[in-house]
ZAVOLO-975933 format. One record per residue (C-alpha): x, y, z. Coordinates in nm, 4 decimals. Example, Ala and Ser with C-alpha at 12.3 -4.5 7.8 and 13.67 -1.06 7.14 Angstrom:
! ZAVOLO-975933
ATOM         x         y         z
ATOM    1.2300   -0.4500    0.7800
ATOM    1.3670   -0.1060    0.7140
//
This chain:
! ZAVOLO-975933
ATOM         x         y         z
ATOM    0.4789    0.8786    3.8088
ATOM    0.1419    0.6787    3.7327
ATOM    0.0767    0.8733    3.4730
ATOM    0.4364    0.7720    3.2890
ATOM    0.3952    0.4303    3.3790
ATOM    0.0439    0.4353    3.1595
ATOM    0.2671    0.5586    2.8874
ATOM    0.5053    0.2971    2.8797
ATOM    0.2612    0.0129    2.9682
ATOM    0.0872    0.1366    2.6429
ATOM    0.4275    0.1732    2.4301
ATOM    0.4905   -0.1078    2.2105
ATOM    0.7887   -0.2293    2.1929
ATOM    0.9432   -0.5391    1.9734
ATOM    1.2621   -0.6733    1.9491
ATOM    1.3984   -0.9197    1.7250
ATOM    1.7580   -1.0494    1.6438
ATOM    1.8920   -1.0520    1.2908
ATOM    2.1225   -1.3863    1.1616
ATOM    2.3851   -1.2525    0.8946
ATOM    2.6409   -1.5024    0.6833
ATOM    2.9064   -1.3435    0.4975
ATOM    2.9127   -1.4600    0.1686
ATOM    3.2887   -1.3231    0.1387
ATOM    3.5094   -1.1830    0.3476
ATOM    3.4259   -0.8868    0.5494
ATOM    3.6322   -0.5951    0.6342
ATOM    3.4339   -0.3906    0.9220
ATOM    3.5037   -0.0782    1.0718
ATOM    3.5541   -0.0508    1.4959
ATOM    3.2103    0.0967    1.5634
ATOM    2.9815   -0.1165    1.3360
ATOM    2.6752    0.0960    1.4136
ATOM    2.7055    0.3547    1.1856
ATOM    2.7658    0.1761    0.8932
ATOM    2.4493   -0.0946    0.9330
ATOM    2.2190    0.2371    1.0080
ATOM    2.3875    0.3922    0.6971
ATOM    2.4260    0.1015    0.4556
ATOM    2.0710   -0.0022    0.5553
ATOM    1.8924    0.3568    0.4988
ATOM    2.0648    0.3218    0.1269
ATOM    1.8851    0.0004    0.0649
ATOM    1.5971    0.0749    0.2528
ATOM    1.5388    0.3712   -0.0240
ATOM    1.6271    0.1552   -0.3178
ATOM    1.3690   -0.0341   -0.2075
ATOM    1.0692    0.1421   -0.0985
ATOM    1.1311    0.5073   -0.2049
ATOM    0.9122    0.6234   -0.5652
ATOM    1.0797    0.9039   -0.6204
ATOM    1.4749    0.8815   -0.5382
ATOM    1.6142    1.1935   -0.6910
ATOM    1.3626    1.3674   -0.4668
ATOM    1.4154    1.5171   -0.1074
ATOM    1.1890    1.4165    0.1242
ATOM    1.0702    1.7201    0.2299
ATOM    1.0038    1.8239   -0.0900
ATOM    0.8160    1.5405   -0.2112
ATOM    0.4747    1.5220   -0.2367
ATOM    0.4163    1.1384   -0.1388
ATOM    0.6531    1.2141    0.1881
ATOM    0.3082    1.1747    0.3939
ATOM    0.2686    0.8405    0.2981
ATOM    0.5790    0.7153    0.2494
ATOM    0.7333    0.4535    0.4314
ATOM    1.0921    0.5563    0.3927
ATOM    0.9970    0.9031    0.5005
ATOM    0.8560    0.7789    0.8271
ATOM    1.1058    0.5809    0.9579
ATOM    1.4190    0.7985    0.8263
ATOM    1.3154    1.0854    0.8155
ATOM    1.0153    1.0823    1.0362
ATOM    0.8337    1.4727    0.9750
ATOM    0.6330    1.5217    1.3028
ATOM    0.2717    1.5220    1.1925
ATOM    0.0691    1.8116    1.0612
ATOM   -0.0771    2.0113    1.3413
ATOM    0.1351    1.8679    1.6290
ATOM    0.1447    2.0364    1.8786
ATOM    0.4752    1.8617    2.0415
ATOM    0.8068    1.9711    1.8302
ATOM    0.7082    2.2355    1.5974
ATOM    1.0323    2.3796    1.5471
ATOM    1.2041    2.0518    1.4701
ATOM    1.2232    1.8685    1.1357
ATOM    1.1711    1.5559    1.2371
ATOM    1.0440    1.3048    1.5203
ATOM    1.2634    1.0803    1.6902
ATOM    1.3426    0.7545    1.4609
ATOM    1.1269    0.4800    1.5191
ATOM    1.4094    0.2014    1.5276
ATOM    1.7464    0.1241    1.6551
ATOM    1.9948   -0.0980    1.4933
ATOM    2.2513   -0.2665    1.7363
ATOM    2.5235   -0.3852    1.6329
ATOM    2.7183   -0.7042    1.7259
ATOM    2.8900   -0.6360    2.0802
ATOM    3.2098   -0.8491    1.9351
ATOM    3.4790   -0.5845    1.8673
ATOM    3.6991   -0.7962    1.6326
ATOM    3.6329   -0.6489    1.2376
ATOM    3.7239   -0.9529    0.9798
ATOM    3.4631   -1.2232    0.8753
ATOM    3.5662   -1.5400    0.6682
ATOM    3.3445   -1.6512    0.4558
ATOM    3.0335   -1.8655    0.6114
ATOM    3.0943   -1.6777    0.9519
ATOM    2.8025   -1.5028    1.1284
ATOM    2.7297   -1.1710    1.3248
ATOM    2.3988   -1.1274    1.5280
ATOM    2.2554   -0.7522    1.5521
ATOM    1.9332   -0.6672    1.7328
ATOM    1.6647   -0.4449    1.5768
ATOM    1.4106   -0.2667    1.7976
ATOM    1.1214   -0.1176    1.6666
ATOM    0.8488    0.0791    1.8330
ATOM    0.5150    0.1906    1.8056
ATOM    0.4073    0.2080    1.4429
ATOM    0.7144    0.1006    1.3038
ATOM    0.6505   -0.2857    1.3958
ATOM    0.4135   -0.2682    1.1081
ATOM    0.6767   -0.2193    0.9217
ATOM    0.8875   -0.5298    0.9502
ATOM    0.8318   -0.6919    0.6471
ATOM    1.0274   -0.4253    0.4550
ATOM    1.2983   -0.4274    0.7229
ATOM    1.3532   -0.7740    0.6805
ATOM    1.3426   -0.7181    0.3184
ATOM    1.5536   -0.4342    0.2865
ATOM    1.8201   -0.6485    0.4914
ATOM    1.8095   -0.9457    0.1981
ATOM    1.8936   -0.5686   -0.0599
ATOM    2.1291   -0.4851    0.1711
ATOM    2.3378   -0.8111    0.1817
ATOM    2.3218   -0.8129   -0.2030
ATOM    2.4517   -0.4317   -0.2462
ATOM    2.7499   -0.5503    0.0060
ATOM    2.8816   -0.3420    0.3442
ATOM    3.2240   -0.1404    0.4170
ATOM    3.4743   -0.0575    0.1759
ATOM    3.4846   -0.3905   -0.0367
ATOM    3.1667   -0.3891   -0.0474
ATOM    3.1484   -0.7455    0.1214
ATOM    2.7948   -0.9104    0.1017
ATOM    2.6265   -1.1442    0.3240
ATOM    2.2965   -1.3368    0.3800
ATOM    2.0529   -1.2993    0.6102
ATOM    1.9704   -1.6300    0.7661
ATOM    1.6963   -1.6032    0.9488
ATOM    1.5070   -1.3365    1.1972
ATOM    1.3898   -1.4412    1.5897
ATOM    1.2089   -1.2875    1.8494
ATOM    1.2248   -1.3901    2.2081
ATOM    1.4343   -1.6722    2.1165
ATOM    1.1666   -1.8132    1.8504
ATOM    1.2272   -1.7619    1.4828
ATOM    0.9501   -1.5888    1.2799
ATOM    1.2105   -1.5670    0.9633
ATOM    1.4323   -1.7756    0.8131
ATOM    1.6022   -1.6816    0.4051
ATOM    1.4529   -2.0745    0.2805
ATOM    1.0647   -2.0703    0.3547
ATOM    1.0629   -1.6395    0.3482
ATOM    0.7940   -1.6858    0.5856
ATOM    0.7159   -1.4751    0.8400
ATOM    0.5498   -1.6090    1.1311
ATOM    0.3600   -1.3801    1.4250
ATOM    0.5779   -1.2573    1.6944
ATOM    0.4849   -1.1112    2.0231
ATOM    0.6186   -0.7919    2.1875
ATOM    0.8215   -0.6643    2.4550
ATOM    0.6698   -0.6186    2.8268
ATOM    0.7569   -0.2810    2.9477
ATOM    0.7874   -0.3534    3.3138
ATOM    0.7778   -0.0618    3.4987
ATOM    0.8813   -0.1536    3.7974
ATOM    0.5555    0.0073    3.9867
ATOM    0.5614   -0.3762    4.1858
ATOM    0.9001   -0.3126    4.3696
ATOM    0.8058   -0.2230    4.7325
ATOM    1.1209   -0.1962    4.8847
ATOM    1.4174    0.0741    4.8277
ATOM    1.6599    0.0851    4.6026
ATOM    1.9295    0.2746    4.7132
ATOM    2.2190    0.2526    4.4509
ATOM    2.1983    0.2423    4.0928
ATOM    2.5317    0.1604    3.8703
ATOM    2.5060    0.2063    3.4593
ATOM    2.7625    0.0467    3.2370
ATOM    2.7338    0.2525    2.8550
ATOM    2.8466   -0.0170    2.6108
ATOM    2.8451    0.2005    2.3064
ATOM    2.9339    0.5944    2.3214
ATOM    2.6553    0.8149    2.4869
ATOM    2.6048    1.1097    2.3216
ATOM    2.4368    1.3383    2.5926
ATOM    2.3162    1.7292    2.5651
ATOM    2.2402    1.9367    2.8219
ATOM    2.2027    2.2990    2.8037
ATOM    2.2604    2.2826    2.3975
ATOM    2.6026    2.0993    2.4624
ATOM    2.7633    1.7508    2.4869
ATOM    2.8426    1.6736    2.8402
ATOM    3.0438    1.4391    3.0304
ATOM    2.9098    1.5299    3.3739
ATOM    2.6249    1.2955    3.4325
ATOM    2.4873    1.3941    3.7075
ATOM    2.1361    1.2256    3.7160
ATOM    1.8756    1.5006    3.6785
ATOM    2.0363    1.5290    3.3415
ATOM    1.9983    1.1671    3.2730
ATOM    1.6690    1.1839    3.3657
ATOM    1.5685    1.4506    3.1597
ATOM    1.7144    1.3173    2.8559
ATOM    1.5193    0.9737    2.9616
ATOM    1.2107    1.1825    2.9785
ATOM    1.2010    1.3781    2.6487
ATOM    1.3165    1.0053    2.4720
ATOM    1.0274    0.8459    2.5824
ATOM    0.7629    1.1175    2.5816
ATOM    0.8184    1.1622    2.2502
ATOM    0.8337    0.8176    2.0960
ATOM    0.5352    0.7502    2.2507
ATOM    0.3896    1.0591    2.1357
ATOM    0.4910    1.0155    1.7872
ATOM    0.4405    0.6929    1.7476
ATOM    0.2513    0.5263    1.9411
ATOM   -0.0419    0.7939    1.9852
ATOM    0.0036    0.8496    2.3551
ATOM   -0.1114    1.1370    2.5244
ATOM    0.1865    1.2868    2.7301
ATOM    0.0687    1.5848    2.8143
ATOM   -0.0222    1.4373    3.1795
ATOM    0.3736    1.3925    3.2560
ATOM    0.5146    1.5944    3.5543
ATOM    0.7809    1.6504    3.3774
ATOM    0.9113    1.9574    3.5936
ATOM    0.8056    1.7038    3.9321
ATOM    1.0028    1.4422    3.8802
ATOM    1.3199    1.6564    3.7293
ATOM    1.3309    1.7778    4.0807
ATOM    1.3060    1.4776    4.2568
ATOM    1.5802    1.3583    4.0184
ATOM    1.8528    1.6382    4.1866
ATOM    1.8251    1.4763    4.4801
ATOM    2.0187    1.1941    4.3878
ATOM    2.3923    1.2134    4.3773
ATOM    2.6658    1.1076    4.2059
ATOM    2.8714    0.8032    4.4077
ATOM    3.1532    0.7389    4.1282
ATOM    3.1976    0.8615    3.7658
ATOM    3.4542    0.6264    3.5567
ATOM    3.3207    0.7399    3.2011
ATOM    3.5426    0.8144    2.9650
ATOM    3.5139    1.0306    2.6419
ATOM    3.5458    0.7650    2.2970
ATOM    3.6266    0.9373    2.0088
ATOM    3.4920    0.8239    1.6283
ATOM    3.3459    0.9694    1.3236
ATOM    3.1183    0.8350    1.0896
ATOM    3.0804    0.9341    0.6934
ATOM    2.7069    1.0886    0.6383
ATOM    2.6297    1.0213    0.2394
ATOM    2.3467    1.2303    0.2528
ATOM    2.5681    1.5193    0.3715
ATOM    2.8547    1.4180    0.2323
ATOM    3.0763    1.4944    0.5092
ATOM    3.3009    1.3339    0.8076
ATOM    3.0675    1.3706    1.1179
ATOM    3.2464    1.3726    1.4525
ATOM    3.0270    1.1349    1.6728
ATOM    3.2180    1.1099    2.0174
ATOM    3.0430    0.9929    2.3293
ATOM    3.1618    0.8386    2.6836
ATOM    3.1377    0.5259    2.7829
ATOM    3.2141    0.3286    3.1362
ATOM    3.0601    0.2719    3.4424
ATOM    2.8612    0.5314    3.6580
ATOM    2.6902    0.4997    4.0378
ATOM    2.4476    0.7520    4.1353
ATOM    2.2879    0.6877    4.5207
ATOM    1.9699    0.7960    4.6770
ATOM    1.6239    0.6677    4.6659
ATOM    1.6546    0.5186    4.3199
ATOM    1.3323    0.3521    4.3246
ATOM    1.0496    0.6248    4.1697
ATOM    1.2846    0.6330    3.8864
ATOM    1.3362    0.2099    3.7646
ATOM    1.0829    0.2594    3.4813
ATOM    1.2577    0.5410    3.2997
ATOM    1.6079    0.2690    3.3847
ATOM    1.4364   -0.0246    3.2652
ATOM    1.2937    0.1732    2.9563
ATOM    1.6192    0.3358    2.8732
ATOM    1.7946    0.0071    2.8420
ATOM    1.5778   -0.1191    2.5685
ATOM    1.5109    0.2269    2.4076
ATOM    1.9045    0.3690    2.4417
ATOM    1.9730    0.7388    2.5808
ATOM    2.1024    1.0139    2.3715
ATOM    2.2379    1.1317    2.0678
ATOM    2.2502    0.8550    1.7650
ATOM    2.0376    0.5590    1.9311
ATOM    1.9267    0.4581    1.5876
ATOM    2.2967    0.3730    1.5106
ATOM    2.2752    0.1368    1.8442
ATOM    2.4902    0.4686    2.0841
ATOM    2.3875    0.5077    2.4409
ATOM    2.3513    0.2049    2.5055
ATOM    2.3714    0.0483    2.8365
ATOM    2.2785   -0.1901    3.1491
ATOM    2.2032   -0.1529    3.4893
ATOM    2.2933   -0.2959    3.8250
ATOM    2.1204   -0.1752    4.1356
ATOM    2.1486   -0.2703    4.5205
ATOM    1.9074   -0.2357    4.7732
//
């Protein structure tokens, strides 16, 4: 495990909490998720894209391009990690308010989180400023707008919409939990948002913990890889896979959630179901905290850019 616990020591990580105000009444759909990570990408290419009646993978600046790497994210030339995919894992993840009620008066606020990584902090600026486009073009079916207030990290704010200053910001510790000496011998995970899990080329409900694990694994290996530069070809990925099996599964209250989400770019109803609950796997949870701690910042899954597989942990010695 040292070798993993390099990685995420080295993976940066930042964090920062977004302040919206509706400037009219908003009508929001149950799973708010999707339609920040969709309304957003819109604005996000208003903004920053040259060429917008251009694919990305046909255009010629899609190198360079800002809106390329953090939507579309093409896997560098010459990798040697994902050849036969498209694109990289996305460098961000939008969470949306945990509130589940879906009008806004005018005046009230929401909070979201946003979580970049690696590279992708660089990038703030236009993140911030795609979410001033954003409020302007308006979000859900009325096309209700809002103002973003102000922007804070670790409870200090670098942003606010008066000075549009943006102040330095510091960002996240990735404890890996190498300091815990003594055994941890259950491990319960609540999934707050639907988990969108594949093993063996299908969604799955059976969680048994290897396949968390895995899906853990292959998350992290390849955002750091990607985007932060890391070398991963050290993981014992295969090792600690086994060691994963011999944990079990205690109790499994998950339950399938059902939604869909509209894709512009495609045009199309997408189904997006996932479970969500609680889960308690038991064993000698202990060699595997990091990959815990790391998912519940960095999300599990399908989707995590639209905030799914989401969830927090509670563990007993």
């Amino acid at each position: 495990m040292e070798s993993l616990h390099n990685i995420l020591n080295s993976l940066k990580i930042s964090r920062f909490k977004l302040t919206l105000a509706a400037s009219n009444e908003l009508h929001l759909p149950m799973y708010l998720g999707s339609t920040l990570r969709g309304g957003f990408g819109t604005a996000f290419k208003r903004v920053v894209c040259a060429l917008r009646d251009r694919l990305c993978q046909e255009c010629i600046l899609k190198g360079k391009c800002v809106y390329s790497y953090v939507f579309e994210t093409p896997p560098p030339a010459g990798t040697t990690v994902m050849r036969k995919y498209e694109s990289s894992p996305h460098p961000f993840i939008i969470e949306p308010p945990q509130e589940s009620h879906h009008g806004y008066k005018t005046g009230d606020t929401l909070t979201l989180n946003l979580i970049l990584i690696g590279r992708a902090i660089d990038y703030l600026p236009y993140f911030i400023y795609t979410f001033e486009e954003f409020g302007r073009i308006g979000i859900g079916k009325d096309r209700g707008r809002f103002e973003l207030q102000n922007v804070s990290c670790k409870g200090k704010i670098i942003y606010d919409s008066k000075t549009k200053i943006l102040l330095s910001f510091d960002h996240l510790t990735m404890d890996t939990g190498a300091e815990i000496t003594y055994s941890l011998q259950s491990l319960t995970l609540n999934f707050l948002t639907p988990c969108r899990i594949v093993y063996n080329g299908y969604l799955t409900k059976d969680l048994q913990f290897h396949i968390l694990i895995r899906n853990l694994l292959r998350r992290i290996a390849l955002l750091s890889y990607f985007h932060s530069g890391c070398d991963t070809s050290q993981i014992d990925f295969k090792g600690i896979i086994e060691q994963a099996r011999q944990i079990r599964l205690a109790h499994d209250h998950l339950q399938w959630y059902d939604w869909e989400r509209y894709s512009a770019r495609q045009e199309t109803r997408m189904k997006m179901g996932g479970f969500v609950g609680k889960i308690t796997f038991e064993g000698d949870i202990t060699p595997f905290m990091s990959l815990i701690k790391a998912g519940e910042v960095l999300h599990v899954g399908k989707g995590t850019s639209f905030g799914l597989g989401r969830y927090e942990r509670k563990c007993e010695i």
